[in-house]
Phi, psi and omega in degrees: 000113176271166166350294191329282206327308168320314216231130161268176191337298203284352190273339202269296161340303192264328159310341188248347177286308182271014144079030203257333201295327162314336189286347188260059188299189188271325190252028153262350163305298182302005200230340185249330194224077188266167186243011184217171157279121175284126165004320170256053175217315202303280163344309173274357188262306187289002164255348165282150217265332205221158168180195188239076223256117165264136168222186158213184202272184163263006185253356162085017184273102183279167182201130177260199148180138170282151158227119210248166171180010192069188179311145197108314212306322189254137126263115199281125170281333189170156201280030166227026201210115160250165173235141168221179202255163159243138160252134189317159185190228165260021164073038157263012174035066193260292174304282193306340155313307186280333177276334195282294163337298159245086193311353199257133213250177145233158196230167174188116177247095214249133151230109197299315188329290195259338189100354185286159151214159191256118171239112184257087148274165160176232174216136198276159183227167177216132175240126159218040179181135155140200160344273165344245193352306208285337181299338184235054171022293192286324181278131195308336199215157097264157248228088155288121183270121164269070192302139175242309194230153177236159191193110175262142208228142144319122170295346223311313193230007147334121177250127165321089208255166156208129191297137189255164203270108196286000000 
């Protein structure tokens, strides 16, 4: 498998400008650029509380937004598949606009306590009946994540947060 596969046009780009395309040998690939959530990782995504959700438009106009709801907020179905709820907000719908638009999502899961994150792409559904719908009751919509990439990060530059104690 060479580089390319991995990586598209502008990433191979910039790896050969700024002089990065060696480091990415094949088993730091295979170690960095996964297509499922690893097994030790499912426990710790589903007590987090928070994330991050990039979507853009079909017109390619992004929007990030947190999305929070304490522990619980995610559910893994199988390590290639999550689900979370959407909750009212102010009733401009900008993700699920957007995702209805474009499906393709990024997802970032930071836990400030240690520095890990987490980077999830893949491509989202909006349910507001059925199955889906039925894992989060209180909630109106819920958001299926179809995982394509997984992308585990360095705490390096993370600041360390800890939550006080209410």
């Amino acid at each position: 498998m060479t580089k390319e596969t991995y990586f598209h046009e502008g990433e191979v780009e910039a790896q050969k400008r700024w002089k990065t395309g060696g480091i990415w040998d094949k088993a730091r690939r295979e170690r960095l650029l996964l297509d499922r959530i690893p097994e030790e990782l499912i426990p710790r995504i589903e007590v987090m509380g928070f994330f991050f959700l990039a979507t853009s438009n079909k017109k390619g106009e992004c929007d990030c937004s947190f999305k929070g709801g304490g522990p619980g907020l995610i559910r893994i179905l199988d390590p290639t598949h999550f689900a979370f709820p959407d909750f009212d907000g102010n009733g401009a719908f900008m993700s699920i606009g957007n995702i209805l638009e474009n499906p393709r999502v990024g997802c970032l899961f930071i836990d400030f306590s240690d520095g890990g994150r987490l980077r999830v792409n893949g491509r989202a559904t909006v349910h507001d009946s059925g199955e889906m719908r039925d894992l989060f009751p209180d909630a109106p919509r819920v958001i299926l994540v179809d995982i394509e990439q997984v992308v585990p990060n360095c705490s390096k530059h993370v600041p360390q947060m800890i939550q006080e104690e209410e």
